[in-house]
Biopython code that builds the backbone (N, CA, C, O; Angstrom):
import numpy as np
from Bio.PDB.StructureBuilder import StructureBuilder

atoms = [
    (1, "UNK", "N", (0.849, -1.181, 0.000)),
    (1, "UNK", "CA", (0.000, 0.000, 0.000)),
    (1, "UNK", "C", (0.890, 1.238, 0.000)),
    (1, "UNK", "O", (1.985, 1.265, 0.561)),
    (2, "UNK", "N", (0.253, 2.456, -0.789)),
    (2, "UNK", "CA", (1.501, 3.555, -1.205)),
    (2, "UNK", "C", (1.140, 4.155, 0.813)),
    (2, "UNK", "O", (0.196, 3.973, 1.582)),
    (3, "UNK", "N", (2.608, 4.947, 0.933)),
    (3, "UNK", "CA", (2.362, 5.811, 2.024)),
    (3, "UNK", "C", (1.283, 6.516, 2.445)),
    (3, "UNK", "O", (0.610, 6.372, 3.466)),
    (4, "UNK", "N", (1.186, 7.299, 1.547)),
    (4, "UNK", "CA", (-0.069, 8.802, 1.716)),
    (4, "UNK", "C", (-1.076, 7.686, 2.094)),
    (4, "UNK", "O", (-1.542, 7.838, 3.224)),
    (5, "UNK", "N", (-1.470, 6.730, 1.497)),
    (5, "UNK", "CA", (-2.806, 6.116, 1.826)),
    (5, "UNK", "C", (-2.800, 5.393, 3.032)),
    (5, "UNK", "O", (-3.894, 5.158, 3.545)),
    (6, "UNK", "N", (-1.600, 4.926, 3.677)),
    (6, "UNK", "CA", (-1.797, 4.167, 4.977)),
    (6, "UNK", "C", (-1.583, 4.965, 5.777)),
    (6, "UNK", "O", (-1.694, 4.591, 6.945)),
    (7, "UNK", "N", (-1.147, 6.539, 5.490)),
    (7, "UNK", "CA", (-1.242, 7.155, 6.846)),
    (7, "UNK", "C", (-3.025, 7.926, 6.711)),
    (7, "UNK", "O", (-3.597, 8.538, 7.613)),
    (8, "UNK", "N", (-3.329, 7.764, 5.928)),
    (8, "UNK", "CA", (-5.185, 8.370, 5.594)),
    (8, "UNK", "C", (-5.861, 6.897, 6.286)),
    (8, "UNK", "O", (-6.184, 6.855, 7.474)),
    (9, "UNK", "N", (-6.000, 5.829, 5.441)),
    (9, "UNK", "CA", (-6.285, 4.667, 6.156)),
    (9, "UNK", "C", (-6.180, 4.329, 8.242)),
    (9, "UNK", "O", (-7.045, 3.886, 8.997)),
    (10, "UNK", "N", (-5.312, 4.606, 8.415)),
    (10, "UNK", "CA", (-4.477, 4.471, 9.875)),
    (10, "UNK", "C", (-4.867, 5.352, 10.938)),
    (10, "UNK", "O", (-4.789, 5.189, 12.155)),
    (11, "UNK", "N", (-5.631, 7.050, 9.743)),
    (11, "UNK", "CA", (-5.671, 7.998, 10.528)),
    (11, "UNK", "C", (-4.990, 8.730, 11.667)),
    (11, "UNK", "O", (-5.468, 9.287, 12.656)),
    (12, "UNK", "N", (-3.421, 8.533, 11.147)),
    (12, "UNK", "CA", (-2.591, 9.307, 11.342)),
    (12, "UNK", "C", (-2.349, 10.595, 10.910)),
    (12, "UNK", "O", (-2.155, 11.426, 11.797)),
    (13, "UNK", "N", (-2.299, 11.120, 9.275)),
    (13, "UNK", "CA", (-3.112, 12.228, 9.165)),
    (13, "UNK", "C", (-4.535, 11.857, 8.305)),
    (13, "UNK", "O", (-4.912, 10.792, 7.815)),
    (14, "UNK", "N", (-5.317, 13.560, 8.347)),
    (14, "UNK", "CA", (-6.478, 13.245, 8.309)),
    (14, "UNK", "C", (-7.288, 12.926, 6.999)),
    (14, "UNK", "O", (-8.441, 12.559, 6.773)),
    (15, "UNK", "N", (-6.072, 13.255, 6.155)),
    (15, "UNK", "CA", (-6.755, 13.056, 4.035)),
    (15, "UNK", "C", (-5.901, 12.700, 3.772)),
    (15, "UNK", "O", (-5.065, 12.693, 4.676)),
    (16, "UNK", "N", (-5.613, 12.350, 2.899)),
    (16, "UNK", "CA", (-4.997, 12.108, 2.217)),
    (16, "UNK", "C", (-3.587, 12.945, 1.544)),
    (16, "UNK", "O", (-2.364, 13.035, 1.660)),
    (17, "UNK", "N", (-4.743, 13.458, 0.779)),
    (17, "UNK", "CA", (-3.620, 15.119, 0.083)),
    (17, "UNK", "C", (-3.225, 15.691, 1.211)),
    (17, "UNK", "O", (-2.461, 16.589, 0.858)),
    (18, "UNK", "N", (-3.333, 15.685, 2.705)),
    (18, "UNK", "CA", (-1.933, 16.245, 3.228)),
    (18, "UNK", "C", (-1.302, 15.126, 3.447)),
    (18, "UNK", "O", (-0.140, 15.517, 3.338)),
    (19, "UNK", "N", (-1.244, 14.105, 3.660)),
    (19, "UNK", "CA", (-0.477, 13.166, 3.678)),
    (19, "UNK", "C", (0.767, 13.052, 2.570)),
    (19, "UNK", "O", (1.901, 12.641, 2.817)),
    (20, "UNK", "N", (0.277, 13.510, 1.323)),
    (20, "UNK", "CA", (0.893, 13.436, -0.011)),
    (20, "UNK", "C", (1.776, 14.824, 0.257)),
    (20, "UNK", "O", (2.995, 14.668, 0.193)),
    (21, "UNK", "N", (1.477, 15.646, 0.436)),
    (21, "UNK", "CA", (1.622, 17.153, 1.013)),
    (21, "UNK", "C", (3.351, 16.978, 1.895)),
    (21, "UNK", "O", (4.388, 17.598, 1.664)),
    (22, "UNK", "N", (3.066, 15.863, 2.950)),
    (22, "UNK", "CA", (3.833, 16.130, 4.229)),
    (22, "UNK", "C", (4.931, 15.154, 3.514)),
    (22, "UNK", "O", (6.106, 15.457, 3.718)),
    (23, "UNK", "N", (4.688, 14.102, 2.761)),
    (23, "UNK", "CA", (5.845, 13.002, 1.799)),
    (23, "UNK", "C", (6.352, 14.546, 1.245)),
    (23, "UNK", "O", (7.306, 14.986, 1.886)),
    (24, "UNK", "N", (5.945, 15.256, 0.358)),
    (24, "UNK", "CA", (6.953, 16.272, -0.670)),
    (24, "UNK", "C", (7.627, 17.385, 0.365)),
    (24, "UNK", "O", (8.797, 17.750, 0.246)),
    (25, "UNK", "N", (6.904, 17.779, 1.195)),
    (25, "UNK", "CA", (8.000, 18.246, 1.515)),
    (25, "UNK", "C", (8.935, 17.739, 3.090)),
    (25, "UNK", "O", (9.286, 18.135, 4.201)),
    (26, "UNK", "N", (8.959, 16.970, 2.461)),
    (26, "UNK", "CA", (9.797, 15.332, 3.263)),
    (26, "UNK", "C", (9.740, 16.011, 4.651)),
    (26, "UNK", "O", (10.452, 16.967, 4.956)),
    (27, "UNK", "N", (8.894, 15.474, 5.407)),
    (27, "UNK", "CA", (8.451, 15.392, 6.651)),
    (27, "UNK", "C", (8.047, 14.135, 7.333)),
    (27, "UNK", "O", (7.720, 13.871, 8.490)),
    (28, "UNK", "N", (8.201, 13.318, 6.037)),
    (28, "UNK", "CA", (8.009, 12.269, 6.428)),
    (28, "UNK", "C", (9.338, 11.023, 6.496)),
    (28, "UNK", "O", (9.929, 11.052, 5.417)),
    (29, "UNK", "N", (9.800, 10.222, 7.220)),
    (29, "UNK", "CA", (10.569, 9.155, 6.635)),
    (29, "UNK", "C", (10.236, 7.706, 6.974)),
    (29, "UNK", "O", (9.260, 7.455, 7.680)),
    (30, "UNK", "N", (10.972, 6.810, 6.522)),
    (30, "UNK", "CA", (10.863, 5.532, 6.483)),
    (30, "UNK", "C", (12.205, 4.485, 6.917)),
    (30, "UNK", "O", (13.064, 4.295, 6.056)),
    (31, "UNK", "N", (12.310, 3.994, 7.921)),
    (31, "UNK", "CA", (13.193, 3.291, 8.320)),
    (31, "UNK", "C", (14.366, 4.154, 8.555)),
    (31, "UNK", "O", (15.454, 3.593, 8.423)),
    (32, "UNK", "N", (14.369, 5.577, 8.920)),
    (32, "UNK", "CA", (15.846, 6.350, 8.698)),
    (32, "UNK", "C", (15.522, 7.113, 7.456)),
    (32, "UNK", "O", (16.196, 8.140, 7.377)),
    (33, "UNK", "N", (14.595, 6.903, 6.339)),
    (33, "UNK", "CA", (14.959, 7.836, 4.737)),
    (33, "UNK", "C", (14.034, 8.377, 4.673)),
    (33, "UNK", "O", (13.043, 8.003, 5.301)),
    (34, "UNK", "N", (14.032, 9.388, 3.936)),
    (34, "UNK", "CA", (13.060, 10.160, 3.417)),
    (34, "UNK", "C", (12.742, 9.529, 2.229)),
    (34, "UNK", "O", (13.335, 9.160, 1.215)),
    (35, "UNK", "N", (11.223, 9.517, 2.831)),
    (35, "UNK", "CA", (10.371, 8.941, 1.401)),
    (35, "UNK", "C", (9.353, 9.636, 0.790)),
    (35, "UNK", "O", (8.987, 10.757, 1.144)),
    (36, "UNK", "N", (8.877, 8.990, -0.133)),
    (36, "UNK", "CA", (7.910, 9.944, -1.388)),
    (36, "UNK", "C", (6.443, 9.268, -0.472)),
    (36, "UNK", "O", (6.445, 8.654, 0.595)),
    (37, "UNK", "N", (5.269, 9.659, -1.356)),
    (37, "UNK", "CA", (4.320, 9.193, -0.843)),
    (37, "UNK", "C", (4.274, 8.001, -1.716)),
    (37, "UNK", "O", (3.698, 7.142, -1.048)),
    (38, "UNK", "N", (4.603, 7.487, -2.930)),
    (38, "UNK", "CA", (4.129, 6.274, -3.427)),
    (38, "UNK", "C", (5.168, 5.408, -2.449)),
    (38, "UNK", "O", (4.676, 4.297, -2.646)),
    (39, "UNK", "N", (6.219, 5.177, -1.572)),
    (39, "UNK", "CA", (6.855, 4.103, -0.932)),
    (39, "UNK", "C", (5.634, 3.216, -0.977)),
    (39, "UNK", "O", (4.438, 3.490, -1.084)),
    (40, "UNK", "N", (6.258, 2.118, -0.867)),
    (40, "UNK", "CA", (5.238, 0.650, -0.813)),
    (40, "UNK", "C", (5.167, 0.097, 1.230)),
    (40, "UNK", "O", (6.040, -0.590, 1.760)),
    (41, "UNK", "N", (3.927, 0.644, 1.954)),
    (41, "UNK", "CA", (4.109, 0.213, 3.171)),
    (41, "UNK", "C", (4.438, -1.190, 3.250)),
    (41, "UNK", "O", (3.802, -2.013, 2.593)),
    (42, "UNK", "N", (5.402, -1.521, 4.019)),
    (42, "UNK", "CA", (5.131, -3.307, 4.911)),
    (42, "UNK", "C", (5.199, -2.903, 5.797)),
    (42, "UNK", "O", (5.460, -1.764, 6.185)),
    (43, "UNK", "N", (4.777, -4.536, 6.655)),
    (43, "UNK", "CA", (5.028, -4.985, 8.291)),
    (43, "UNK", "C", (5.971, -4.039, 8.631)),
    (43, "UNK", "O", (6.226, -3.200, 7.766)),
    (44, "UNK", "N", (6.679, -3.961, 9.921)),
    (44, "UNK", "CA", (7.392, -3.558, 10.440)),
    (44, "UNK", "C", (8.500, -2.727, 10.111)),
    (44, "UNK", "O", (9.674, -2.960, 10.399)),
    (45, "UNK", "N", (7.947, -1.498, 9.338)),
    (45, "UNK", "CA", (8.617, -0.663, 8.789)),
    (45, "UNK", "C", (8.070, 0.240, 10.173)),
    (45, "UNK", "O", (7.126, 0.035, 10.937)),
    (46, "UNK", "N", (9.057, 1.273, 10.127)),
    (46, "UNK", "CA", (8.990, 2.466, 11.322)),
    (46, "UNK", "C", (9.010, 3.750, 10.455)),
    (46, "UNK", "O", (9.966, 4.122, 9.775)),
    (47, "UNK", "N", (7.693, 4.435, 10.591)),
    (47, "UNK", "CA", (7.489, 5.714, 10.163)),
    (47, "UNK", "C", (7.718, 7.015, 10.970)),
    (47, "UNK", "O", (7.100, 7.293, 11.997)),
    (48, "UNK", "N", (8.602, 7.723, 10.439)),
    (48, "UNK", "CA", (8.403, 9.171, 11.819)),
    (48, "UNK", "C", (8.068, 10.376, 10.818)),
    (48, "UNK", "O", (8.556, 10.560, 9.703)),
    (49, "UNK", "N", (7.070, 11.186, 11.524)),
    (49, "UNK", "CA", (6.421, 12.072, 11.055)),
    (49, "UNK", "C", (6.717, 13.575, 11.493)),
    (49, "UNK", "O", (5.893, 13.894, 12.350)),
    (50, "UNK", "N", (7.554, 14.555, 11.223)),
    (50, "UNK", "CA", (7.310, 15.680, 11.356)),
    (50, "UNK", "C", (6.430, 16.752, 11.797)),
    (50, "UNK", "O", (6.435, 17.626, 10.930)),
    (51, "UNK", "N", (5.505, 17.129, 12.996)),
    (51, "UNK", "CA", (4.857, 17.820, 12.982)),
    (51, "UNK", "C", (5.084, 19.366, 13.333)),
    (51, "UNK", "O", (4.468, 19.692, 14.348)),
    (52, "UNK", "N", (5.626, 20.124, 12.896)),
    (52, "UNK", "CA", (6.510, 21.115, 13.584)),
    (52, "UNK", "C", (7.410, 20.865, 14.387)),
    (52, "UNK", "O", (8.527, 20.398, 14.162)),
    (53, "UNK", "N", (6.873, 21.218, 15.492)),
    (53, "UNK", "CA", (8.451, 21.011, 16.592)),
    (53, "UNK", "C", (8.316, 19.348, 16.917)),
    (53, "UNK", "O", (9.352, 18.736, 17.174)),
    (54, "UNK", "N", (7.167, 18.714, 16.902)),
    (54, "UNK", "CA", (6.479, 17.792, 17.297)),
    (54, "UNK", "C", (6.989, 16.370, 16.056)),
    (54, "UNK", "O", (7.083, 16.232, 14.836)),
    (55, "UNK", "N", (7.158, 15.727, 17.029)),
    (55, "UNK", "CA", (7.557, 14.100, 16.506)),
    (55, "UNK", "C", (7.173, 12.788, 16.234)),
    (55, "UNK", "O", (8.051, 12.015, 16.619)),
    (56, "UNK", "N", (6.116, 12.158, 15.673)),
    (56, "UNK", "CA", (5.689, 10.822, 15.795)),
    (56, "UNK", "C", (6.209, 9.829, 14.851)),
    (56, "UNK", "O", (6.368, 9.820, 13.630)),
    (57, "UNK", "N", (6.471, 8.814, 16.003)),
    (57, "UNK", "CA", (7.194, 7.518, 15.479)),
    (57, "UNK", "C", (6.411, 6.501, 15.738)),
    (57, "UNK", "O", (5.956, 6.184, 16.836)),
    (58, "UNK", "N", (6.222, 5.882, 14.508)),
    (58, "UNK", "CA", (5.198, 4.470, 14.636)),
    (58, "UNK", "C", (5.685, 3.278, 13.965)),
    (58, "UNK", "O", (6.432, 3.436, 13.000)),
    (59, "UNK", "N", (5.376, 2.140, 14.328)),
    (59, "UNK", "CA", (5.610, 1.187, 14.000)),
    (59, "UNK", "C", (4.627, 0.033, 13.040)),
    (59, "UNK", "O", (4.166, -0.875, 13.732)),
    (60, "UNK", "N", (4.372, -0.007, 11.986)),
    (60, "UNK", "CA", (3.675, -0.572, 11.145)),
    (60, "UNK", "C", (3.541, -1.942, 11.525)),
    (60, "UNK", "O", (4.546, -2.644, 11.636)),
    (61, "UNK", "N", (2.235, -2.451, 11.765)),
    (61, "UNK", "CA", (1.705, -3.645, 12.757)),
    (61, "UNK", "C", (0.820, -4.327, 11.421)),
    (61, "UNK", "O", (0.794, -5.558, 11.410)),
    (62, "UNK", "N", (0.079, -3.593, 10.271)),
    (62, "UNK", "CA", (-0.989, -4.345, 10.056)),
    (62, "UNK", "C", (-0.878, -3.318, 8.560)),
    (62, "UNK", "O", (-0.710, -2.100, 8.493)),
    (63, "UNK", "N", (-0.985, -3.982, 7.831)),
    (63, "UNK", "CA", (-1.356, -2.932, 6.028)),
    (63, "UNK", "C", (-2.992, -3.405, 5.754)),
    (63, "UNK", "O", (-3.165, -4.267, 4.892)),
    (64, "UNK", "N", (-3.842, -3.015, 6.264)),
    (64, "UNK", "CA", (-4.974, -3.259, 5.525)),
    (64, "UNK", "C", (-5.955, -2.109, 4.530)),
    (64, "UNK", "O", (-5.999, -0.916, 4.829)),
    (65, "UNK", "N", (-6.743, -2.709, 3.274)),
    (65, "UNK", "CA", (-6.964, -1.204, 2.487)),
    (65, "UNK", "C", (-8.021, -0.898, 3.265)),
    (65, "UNK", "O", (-8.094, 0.323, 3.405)),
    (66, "UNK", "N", (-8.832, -1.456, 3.806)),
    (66, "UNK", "CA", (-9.796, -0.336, 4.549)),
    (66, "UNK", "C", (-10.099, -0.780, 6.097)),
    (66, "UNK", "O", (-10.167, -1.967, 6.414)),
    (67, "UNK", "N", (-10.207, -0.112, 6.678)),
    (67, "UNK", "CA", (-10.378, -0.312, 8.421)),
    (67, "UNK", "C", (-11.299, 0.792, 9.191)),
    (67, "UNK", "O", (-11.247, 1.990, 8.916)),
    (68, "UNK", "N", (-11.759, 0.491, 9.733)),
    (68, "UNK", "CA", (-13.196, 1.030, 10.976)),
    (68, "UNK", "C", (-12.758, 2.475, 11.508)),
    (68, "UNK", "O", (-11.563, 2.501, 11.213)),
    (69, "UNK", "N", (-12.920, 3.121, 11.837)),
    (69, "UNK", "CA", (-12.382, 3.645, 12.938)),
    (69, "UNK", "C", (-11.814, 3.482, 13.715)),
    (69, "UNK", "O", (-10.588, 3.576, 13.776)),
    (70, "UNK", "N", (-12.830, 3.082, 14.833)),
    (70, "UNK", "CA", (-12.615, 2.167, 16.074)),
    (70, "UNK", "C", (-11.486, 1.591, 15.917)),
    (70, "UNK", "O", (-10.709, 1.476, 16.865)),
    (71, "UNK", "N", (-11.157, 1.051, 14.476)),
    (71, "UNK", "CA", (-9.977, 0.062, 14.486)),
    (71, "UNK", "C", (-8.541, 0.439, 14.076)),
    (71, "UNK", "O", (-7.516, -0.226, 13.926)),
    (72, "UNK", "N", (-8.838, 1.756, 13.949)),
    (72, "UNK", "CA", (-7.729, 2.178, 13.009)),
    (72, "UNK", "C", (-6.186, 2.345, 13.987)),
    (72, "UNK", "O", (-5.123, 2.585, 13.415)),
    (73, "UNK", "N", (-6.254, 2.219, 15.126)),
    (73, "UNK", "CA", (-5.176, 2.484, 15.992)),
    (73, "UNK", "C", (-4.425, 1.227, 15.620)),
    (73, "UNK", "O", (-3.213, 1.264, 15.410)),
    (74, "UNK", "N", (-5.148, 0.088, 15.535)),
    (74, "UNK", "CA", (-4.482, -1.604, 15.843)),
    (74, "UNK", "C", (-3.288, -1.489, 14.708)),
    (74, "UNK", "O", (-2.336, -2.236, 14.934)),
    (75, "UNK", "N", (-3.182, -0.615, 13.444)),
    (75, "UNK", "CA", (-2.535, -0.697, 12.452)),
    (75, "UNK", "C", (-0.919, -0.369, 12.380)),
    (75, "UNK", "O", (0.027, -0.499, 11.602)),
    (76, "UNK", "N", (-1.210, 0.127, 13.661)),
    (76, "UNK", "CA", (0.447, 0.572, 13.902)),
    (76, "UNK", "C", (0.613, 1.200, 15.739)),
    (76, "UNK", "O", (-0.294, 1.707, 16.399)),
    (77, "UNK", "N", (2.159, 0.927, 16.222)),
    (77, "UNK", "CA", (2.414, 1.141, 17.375)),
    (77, "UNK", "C", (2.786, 2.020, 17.920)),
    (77, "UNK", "O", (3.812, 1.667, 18.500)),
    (78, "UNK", "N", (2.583, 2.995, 18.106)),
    (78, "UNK", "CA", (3.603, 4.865, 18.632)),
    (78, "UNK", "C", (4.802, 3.861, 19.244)),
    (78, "UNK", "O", (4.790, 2.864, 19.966)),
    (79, "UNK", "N", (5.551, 4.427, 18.764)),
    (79, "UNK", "CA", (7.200, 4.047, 20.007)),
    (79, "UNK", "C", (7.615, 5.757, 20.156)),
    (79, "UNK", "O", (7.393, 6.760, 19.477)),
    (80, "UNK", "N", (8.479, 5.401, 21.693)),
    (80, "UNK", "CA", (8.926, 6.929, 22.147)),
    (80, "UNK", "C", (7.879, 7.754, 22.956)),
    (80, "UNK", "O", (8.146, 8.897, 23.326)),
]
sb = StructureBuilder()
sb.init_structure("model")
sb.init_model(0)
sb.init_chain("A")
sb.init_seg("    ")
for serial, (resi, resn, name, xyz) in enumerate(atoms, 1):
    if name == "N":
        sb.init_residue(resn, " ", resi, " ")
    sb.init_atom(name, np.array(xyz, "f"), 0.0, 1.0, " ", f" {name:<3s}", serial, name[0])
structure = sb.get_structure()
């Protein structure tokens, strides 16, 4: 699954197009790299996200294309 969509899916951010938004102007990385939004998510890849001063690091638990709400936390782990 491309990036932008498992952090929309995951509801980590909240659409998409900023998701695509926060990949260009690399705020986003992947295992240590800066990635685009098409990267291909797997398992246990570690995403950290840029939010201004603000930092989130997660741990990719689950790639599914569509998920609940309710469920959307199970998809990945905050570490830190």
């Amino acid at each position: 699954m491309r990036l932008d969509k498992f952090l929309k899916v995951s509801r980590i951010i909240k659409r998409r197009t900023v998701a695509n938004d926060a990949c260009d102007a690399e705020h986003v990385s992947v295992n240590g790299k800066r990635a685009k939004a098409s990267y291909d998510v797997k398992e246990g890849d570690v995403i950290e996200i840029t939010f201004g001063q603000r930092t989130l690091k997660v741990k990719v638990l689950n790639v599914k294309e569509f998920t609940p709400k309710s469920e959307a936390s199970s998809l990945y782990e905050v570490l830190e």
